[in-house]
C-alpha positions as CSV (number, residue, x, y, z in Angstrom):
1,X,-27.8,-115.4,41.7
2,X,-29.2,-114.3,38.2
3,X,-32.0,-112.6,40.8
4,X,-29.2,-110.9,43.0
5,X,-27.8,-109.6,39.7
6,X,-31.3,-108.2,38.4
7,X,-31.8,-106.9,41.9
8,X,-28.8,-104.9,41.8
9,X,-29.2,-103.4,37.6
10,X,-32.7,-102.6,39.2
11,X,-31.4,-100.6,41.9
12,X,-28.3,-98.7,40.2
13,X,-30.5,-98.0,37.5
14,X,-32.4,-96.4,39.9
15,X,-29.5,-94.4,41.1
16,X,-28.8,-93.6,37.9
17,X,-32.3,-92.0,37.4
18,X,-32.4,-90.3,40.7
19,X,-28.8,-89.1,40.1
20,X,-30.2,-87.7,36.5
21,X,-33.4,-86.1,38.1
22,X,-31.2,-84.3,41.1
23,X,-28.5,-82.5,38.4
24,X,-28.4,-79.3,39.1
25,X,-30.7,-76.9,36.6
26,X,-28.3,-74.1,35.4
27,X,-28.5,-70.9,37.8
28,X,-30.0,-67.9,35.9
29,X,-27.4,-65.2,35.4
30,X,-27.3,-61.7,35.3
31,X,-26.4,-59.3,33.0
32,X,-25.0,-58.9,29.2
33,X,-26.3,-57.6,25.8
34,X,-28.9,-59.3,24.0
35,X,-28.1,-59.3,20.7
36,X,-31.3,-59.7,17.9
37,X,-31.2,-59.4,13.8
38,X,-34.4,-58.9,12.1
39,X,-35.1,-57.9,8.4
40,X,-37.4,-54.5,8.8
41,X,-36.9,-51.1,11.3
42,X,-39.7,-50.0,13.1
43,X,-42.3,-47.7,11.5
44,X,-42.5,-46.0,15.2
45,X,-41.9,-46.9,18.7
46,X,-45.4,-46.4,20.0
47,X,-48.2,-48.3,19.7
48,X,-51.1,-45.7,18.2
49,X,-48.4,-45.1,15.3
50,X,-47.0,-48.5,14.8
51,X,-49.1,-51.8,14.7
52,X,-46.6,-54.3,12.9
53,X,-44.2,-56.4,14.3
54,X,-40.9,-54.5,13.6
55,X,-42.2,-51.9,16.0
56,X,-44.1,-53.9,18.3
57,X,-40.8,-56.3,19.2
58,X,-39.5,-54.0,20.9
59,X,-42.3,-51.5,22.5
60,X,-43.9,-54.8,24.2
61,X,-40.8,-54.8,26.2
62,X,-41.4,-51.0,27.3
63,X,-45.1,-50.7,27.4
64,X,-47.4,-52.6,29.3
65,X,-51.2,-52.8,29.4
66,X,-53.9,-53.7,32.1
67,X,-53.8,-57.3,30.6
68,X,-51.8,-59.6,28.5
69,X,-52.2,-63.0,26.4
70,X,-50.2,-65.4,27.7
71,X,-48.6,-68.0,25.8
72,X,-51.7,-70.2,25.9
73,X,-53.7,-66.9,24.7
74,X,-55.1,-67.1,27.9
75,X,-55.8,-63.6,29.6
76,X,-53.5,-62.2,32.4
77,X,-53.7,-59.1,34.7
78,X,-50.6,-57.1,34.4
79,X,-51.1,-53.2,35.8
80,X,-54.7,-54.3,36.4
81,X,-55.1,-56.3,39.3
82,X,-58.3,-57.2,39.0
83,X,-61.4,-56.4,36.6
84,X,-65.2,-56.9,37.7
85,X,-68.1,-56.4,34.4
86,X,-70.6,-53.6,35.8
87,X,-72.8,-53.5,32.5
88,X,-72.7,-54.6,29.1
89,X,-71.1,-51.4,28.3
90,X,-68.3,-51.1,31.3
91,X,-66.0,-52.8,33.3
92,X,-64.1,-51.9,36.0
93,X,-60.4,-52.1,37.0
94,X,-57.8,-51.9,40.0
95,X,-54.9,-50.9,39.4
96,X,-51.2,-52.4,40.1
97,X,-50.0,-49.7,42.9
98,X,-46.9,-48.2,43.5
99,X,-45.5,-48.4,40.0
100,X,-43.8,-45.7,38.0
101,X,-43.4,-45.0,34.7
102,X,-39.8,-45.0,33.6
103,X,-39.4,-41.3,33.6
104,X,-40.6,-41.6,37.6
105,X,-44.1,-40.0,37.1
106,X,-46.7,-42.4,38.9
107,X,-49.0,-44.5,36.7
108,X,-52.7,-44.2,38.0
109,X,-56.2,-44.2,36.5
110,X,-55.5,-40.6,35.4
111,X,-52.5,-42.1,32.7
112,X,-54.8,-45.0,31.9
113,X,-57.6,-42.4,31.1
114,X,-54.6,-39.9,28.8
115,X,-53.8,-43.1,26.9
116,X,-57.1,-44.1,25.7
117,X,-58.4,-40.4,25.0
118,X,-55.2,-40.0,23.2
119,X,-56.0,-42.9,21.0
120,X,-59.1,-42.9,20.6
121,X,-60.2,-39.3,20.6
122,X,-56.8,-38.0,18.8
123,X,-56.5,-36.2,15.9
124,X,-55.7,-38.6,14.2
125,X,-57.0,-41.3,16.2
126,X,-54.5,-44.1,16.5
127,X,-54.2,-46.9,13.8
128,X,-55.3,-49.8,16.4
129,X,-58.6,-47.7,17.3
130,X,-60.4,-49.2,14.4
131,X,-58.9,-52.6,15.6
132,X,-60.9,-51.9,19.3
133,X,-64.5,-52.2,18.6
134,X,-66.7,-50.2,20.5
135,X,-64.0,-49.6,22.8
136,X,-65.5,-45.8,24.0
137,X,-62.4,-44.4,26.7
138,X,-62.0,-44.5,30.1
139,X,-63.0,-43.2,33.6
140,X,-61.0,-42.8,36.2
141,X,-62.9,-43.5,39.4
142,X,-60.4,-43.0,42.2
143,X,-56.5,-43.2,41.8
144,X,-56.6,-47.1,41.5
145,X,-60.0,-47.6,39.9
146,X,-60.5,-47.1,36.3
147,X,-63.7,-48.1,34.4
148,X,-63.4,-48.5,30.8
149,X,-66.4,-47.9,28.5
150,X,-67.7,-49.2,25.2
151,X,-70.5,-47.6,23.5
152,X,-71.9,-50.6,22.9
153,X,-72.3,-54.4,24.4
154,X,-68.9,-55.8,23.0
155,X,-68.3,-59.7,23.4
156,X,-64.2,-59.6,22.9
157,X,-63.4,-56.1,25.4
158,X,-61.2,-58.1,27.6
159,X,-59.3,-59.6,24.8
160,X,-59.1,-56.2,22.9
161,X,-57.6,-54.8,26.2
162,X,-54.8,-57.9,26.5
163,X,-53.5,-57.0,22.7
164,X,-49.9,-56.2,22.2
165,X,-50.8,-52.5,21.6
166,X,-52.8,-51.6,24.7
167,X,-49.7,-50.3,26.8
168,X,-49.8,-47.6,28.7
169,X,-47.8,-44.5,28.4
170,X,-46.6,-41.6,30.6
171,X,-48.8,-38.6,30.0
172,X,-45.9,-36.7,31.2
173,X,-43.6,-38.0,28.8
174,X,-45.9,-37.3,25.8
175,X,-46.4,-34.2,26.7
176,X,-42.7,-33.2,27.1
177,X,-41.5,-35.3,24.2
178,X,-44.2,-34.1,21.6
179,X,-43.8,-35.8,18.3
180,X,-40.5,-37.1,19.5
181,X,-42.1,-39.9,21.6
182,X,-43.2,-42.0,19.0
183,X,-38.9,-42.3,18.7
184,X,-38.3,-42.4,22.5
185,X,-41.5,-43.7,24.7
186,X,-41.6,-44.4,27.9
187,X,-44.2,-47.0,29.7
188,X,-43.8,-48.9,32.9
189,X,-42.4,-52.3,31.6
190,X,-39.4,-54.1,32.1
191,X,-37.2,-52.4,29.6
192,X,-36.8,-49.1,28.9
193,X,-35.7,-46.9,26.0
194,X,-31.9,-46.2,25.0
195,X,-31.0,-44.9,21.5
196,X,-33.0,-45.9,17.9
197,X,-30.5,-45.1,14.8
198,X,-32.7,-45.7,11.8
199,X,-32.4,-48.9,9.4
200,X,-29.3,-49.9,12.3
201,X,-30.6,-50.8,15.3
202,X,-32.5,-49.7,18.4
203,X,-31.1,-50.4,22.1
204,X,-32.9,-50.8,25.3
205,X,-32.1,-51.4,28.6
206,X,-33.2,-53.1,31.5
207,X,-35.4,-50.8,34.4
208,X,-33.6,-51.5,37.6
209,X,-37.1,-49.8,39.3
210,X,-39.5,-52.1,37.1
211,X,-42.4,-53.2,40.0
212,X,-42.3,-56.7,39.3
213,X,-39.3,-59.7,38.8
214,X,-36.5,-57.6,37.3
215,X,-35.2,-58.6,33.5
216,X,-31.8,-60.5,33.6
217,X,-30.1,-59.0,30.5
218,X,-28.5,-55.5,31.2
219,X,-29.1,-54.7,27.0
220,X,-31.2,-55.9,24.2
221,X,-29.8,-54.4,21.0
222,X,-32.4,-55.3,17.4
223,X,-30.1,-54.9,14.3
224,X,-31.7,-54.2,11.4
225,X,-30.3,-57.0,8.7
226,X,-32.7,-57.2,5.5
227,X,-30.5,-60.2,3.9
228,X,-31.5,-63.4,5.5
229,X,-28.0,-64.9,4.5
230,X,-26.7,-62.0,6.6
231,X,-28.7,-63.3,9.6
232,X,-28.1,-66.5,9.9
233,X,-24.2,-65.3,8.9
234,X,-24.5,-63.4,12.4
235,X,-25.9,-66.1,14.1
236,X,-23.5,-68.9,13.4
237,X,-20.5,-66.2,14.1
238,X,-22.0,-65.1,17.3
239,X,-22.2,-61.7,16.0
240,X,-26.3,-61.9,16.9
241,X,-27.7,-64.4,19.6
242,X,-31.4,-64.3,18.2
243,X,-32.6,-64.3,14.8
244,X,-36.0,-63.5,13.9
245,X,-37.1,-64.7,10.5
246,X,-34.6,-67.2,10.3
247,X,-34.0,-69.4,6.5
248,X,-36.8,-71.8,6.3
249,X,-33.9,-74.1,4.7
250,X,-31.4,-74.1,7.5
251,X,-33.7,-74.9,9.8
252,X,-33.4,-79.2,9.7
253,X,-29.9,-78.9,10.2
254,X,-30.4,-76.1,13.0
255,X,-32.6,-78.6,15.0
256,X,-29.8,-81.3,14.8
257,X,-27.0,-78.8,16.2
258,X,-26.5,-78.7,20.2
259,X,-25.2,-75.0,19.5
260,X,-28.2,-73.3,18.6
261,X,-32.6,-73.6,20.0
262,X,-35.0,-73.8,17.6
263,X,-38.4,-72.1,19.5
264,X,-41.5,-72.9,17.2
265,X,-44.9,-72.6,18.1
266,X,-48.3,-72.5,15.4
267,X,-48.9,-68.9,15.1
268,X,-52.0,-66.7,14.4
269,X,-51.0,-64.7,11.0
270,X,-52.2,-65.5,7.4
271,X,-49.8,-64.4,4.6
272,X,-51.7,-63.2,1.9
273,X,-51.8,-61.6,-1.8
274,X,-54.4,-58.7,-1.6
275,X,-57.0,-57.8,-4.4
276,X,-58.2,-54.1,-4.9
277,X,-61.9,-55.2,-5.3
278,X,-63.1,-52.2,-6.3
279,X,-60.4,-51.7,-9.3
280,X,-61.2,-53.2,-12.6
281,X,-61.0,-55.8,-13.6
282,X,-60.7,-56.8,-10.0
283,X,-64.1,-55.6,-9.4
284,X,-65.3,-58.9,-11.6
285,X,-65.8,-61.4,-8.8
286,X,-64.8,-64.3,-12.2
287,X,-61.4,-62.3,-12.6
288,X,-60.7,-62.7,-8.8
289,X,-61.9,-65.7,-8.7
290,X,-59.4,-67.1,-11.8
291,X,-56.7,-65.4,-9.9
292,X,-56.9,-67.9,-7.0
293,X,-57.4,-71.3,-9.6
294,X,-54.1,-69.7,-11.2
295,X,-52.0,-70.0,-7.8
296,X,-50.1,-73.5,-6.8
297,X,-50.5,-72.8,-3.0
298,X,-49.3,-76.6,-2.2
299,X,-46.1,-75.9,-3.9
300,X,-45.4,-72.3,-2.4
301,X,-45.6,-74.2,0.5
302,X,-43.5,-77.1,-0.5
303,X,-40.5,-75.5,-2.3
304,X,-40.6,-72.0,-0.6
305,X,-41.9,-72.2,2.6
306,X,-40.0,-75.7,2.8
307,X,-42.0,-77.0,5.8
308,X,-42.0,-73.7,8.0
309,X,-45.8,-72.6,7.4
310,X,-48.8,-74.4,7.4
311,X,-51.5,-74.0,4.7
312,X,-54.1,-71.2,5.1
313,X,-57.4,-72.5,5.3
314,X,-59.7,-69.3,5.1
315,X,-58.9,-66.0,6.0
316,X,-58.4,-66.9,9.8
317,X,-55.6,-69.0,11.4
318,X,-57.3,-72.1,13.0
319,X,-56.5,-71.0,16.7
320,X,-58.6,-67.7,16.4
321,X,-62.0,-68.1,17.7
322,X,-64.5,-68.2,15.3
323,X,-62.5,-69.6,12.6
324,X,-64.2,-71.5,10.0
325,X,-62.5,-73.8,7.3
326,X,-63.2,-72.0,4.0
327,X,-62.6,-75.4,1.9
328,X,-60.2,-73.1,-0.3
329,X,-58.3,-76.2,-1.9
330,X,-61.7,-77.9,-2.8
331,X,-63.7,-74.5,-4.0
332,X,-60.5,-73.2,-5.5
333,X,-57.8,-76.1,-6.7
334,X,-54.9,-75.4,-8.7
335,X,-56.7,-75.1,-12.2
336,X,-54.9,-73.2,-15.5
337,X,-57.5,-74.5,-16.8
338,X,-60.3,-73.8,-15.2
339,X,-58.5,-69.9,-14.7
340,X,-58.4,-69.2,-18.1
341,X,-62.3,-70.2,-18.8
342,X,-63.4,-67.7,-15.9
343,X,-60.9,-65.0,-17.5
344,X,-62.8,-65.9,-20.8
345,X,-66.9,-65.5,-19.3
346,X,-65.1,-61.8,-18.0
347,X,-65.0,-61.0,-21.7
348,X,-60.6,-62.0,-21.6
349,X,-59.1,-63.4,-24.7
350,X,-55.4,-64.3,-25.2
351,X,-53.4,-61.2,-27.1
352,X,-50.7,-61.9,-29.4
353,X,-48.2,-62.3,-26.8
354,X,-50.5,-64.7,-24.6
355,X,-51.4,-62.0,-21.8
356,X,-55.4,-61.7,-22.0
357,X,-56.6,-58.6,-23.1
358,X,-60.2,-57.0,-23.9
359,X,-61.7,-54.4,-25.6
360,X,-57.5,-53.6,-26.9
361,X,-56.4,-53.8,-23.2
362,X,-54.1,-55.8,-21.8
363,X,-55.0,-58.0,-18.4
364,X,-52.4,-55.8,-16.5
365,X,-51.8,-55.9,-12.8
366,X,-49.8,-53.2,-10.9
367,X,-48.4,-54.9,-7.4
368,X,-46.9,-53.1,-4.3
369,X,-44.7,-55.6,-1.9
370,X,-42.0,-55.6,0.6
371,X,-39.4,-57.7,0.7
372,X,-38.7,-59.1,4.2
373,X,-41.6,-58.2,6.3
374,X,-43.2,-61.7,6.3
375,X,-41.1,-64.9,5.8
376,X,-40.3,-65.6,2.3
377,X,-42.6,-62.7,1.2
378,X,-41.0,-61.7,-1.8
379,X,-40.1,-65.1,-2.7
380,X,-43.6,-66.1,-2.6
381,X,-44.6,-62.5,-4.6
382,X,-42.8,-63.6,-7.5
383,X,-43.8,-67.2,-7.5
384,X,-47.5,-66.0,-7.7
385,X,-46.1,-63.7,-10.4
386,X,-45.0,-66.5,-12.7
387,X,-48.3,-68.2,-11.8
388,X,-50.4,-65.6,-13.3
389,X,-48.1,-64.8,-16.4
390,X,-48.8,-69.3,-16.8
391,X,-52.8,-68.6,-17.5
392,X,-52.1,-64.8,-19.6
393,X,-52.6,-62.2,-16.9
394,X,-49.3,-59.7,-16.6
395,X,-48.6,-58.8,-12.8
396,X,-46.0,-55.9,-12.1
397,X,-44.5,-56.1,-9.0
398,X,-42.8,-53.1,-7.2
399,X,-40.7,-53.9,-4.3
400,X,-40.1,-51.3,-1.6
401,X,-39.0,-50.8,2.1
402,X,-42.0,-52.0,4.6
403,X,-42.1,-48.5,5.7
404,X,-42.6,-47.2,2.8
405,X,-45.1,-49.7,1.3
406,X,-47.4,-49.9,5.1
407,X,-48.3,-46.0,4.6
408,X,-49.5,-46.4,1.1
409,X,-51.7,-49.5,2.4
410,X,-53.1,-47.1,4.7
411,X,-53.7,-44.7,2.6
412,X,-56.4,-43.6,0.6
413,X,-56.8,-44.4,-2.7
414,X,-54.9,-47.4,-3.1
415,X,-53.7,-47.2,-6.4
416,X,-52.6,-50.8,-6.9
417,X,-54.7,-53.7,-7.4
418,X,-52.9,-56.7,-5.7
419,X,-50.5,-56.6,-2.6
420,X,-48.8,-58.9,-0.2
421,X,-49.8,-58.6,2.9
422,X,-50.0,-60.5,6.7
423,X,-52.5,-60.4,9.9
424,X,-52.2,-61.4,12.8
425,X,-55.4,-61.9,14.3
426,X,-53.7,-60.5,17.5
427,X,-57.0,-60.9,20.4
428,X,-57.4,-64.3,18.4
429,X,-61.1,-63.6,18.2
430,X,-62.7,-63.0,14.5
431,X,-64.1,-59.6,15.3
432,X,-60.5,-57.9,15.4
433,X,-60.2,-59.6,11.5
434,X,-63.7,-60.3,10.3
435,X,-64.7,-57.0,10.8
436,X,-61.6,-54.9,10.5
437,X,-60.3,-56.4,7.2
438,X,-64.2,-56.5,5.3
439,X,-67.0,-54.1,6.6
440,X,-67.7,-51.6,3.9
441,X,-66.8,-48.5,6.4
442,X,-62.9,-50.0,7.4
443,X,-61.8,-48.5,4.0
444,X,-58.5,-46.5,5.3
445,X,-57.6,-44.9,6.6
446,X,-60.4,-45.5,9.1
447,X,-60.0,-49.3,9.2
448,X,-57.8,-51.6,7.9
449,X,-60.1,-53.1,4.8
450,X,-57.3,-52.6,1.9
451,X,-59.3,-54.9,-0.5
452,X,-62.0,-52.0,-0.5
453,X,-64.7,-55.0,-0.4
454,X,-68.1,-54.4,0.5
455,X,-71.2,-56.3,0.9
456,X,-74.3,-55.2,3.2
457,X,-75.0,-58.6,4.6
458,X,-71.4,-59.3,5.8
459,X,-71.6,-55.8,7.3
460,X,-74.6,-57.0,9.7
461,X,-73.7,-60.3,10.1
462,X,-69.9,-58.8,11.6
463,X,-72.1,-55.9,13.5
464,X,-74.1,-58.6,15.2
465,X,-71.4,-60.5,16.1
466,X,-69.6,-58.0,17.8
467,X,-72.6,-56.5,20.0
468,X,-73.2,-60.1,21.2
469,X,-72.2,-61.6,24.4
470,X,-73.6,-65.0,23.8
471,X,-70.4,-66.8,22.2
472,X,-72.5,-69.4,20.4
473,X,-74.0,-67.2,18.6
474,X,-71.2,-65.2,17.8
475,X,-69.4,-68.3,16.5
476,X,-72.3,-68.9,14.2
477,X,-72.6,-65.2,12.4
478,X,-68.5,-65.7,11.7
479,X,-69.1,-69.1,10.1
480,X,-71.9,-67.2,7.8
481,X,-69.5,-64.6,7.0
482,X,-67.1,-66.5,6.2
483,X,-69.2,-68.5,3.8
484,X,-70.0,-65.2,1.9
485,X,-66.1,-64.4,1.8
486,X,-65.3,-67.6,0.1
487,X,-67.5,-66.9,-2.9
488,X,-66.7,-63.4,-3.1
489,X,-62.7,-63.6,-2.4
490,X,-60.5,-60.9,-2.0
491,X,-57.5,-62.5,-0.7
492,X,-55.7,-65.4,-2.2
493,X,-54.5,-66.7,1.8
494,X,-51.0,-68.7,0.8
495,X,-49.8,-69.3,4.6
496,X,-50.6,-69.8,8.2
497,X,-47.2,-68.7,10.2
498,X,-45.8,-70.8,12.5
499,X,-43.9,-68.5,14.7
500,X,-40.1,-69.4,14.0
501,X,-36.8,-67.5,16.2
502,X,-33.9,-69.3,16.8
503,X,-31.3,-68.6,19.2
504,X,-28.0,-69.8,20.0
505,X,-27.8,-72.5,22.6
506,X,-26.2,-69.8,25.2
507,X,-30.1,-68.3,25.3
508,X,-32.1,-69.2,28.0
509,X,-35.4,-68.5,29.6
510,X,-36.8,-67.7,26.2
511,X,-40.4,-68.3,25.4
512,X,-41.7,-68.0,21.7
513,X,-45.8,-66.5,21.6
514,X,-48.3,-67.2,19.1
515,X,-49.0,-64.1,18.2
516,X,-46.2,-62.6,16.4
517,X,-46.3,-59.2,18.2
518,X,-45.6,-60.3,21.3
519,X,-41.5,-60.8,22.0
520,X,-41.3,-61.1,25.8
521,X,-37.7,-60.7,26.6
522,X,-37.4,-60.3,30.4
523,X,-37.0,-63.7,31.3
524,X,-34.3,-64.7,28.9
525,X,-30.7,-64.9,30.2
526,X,-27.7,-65.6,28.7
527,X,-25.5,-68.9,29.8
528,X,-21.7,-67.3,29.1
């Protein structure tokens, strides 16, 4: 009997699992507005003008590129079909046919061609050129075929093609628009542009003659909401269904509630504070050096960050390749101490008020930073703040809109020796970082180097690396150069991102990507 009975659990039990595995998966539905808060607005909406996120969020929606990075930052053919390496310097392409651009203007090898002249060849040339490598133009070979050149072997050209940035655009468009199309551009993807009221919000719409699977939301509409009370305010109302830099602190209690998703995944972008290394005293390797013994990273990341970042190892996340751990907490531990005695060998003594002075000057520090960018980035600007003031050094801290405080980045001179910055090693391979952020000649506004650092040997190790197609080796020139880097430092790295957006539980389809950038909307549906 007691056999029977087990018989019988067994089997209903079974049932019951079969019964669980056959309920229907909720049918994807059509239609509705998407509604997203972030903190910032866009400096532009096209990509050779705009390379951060606020921009980028919503032109990966409009703008596609040959390839893409998938959410395993594996690379995928989107217009490109297919790609074969001719030489060490080109490799050729076919083309996606049949797709227009959403103004109805074919794209072929010709538009391919306009949008890398145009970027690379402009006047000025666009801001991700320096981020390309060798990355020469392209040649249209028949109406489908495209070769794209490098002036030089270069090892990550297929990942430097599947960035964020690489979409292509409507020559006819451009030429119509003018300077207008950085406001209004038009690409081939999925979405295409509505209306962009500054510091408000920016609308698109879905392109019901997109070539591939059509999006499933009629509208997404990105609010711009700098308070991140606000957001989450809008969030539990119902007022947004997506927030993008959501509170670190509400998060726990997020996770636990059926009414709203919590989509997480380890991300690609260090949060740093920037030194001006070629503006005294930050020119004095010691007085950089008692800058990063003066900051408590562990407890930025503890009582700030409150579990939503991970700590930053180097000056590359651990998923880019050729990342190398720098050892930063066991070169550089938390040491007033230690701080003060390296200020002292610079010639710094404590001045009547404790702030370290020399030669009648006080240890003074002028600081640009936004406030909302990066998660908890002003937060974190005025914790380091109080750090320094803790072993005498005065840091003055200027808060300003990320559209204001990006062009003064790029710009030339820099007139500010610390700033708070992020990077998104966006490819994830060194080369877009390594050499872009440190080789003497990516001073902006050609490059992106806005610590002004130079050293020769870093500059061949980095021009190696890049002109190699043996991977090995490559790996072993970034690990040298990123030896040299942690003796020299010019960033004090606080924070790896994980890449945090929460929705309400009514969003579906939604994929998060490590790379920041990268926002891919056309699969997400709403369930009401």
């Amino acid at each position: 009997m007691r056999t029977l009975v087990s018989r019988l659990a067994v089997a209903l039990l079974g049932l019951t699992l079969v019964a669980a595995l056959a309920e229907p998966v909720p049918a994807q539905k059509r239609g509705g507005t998407l509604t997203i808060v972030r903190p910032t607005d866009p400096v532009s909406l096209e990509p050779n003008l705009e390379t951060t996120a606020p921009g980028a969020w919503v032109y990966f929606n409009m703008l596609e590129g040959l390839l893409t990075l998938d959410e395993k930052m594996q690379i995928k053919p989107v217009l490109a079909t297919s790609y074969e390496v001719m030489s060490p310097t080109k490799v050729r392409f076919k083309l996606r046919p049949g797709v227009k651009f959403h103004d109805g203007t074919p794209f072929n090898a010709a538009a391919v061609k306009f949008t890398y002249d145009r970027a690379l060849h402009g006047t000025p040339p666009a801001r991700w050129a320096s981020l390309a490598g060798s990355l020469a133009g392209a040649e249209a070979v028949d109406d489908l075929t495209v070769d794209i050149l490098t002036r030089e072997p270069y090892g990550p050209i297929l990942r430097t093609l599947a960035m964020y940035c690489m979409g292509i655009v409507s020559p006819a468009a451009v030429q119509r628009l003018g300077a207008d199309f950085s406001r209004a551009p038009v690409g081939t993807g999925p979405f295409k542009f509505v209306e962009w009221k500054t510091n408000t919000h920016v609308i698109i719409e879905r392109h019901a003659d997109y070539w591939g699977d059509k999006a499933l939301v009629d509208r997404v509409i990105f609010k711009v909401v700098p308070e991140e009370g606000a957001r989450m305010i809008a969030l539990q109302t119902g007022d947004a269904d997506m927030v993008l830099f959501p509170s670190p602190a509400q998060l726990p209690a997020l996770r636990r509630d059926p009414k709203y998703t919590v989509h997480e995944t380890t991300g690609i972008r260090v949060v740093f504070v920037g030194m001006h290394a070629g503006l005294p005293p930050l020119d004095d390797v010691r007085v950089r050096q008692a800058l990063l013994h003066a900051v408590d990273r562990q407890a930025i990341l503890d009582n700030i960050m409150e579990g939503s970042a991970g700590p930053a190892r180097g000056v590359l996340a651990p998923g880019v390749f050729g990342y190398k751990d720098m050892q930063l907490d066991r070169v550089y531990p938390f040491d007033r101490a230690r701080a003060r005695a390296l200020l002292g060998k610079a010639g710094f003594t404590p001045g009547p008020d404790g702030i370290m002075q020399k030669g009648g000057q006080r240890l003074s520090l002028s600081w640009i930073a936004a406030r909302g960018r990066y998660p908890k980035d002003a937060e974190i600007t005025e914790a380091v703040q109080a750090m320094f003031k803790d072993v005498g050094v005065e840091a003055k801290a200027q808060f300003l809109e990320w559209g204001t405080v990006f062009p003064q980045l790029r710009g030339n001179p820099l007139n500010h020796h610390l700033f708070t910055l992020g990077w998104v090693t966006s490819n994830a391979d060194a080369d877009y970082s390594l050499f872009a952020l440190f080789h003497s000649k990516q001073v902006p506004p050609a490059g992106w180097n806005t610590s002004r650092y130079e050293n020769p040997r870093l500059d061949t190790l980095v021009e190696q690396a890049r002109r190699s197609l043996n991977q090995t080796e490559r790996e072993k020139l970034y690990g040298e150069a990123q030896d040299i880097l942690a003796k020299e430092m010019v960033w004090i790295p606080v924070y790896t991102t994980k890449e945090i957006i929460v929705t309400r539980a009514a969003v579906k389809g939604f994929g998060i990507h490590p790379v920041e950038y990268n926002l891919a909307l056309w699969k997400t549906w709403l369930d009401k």
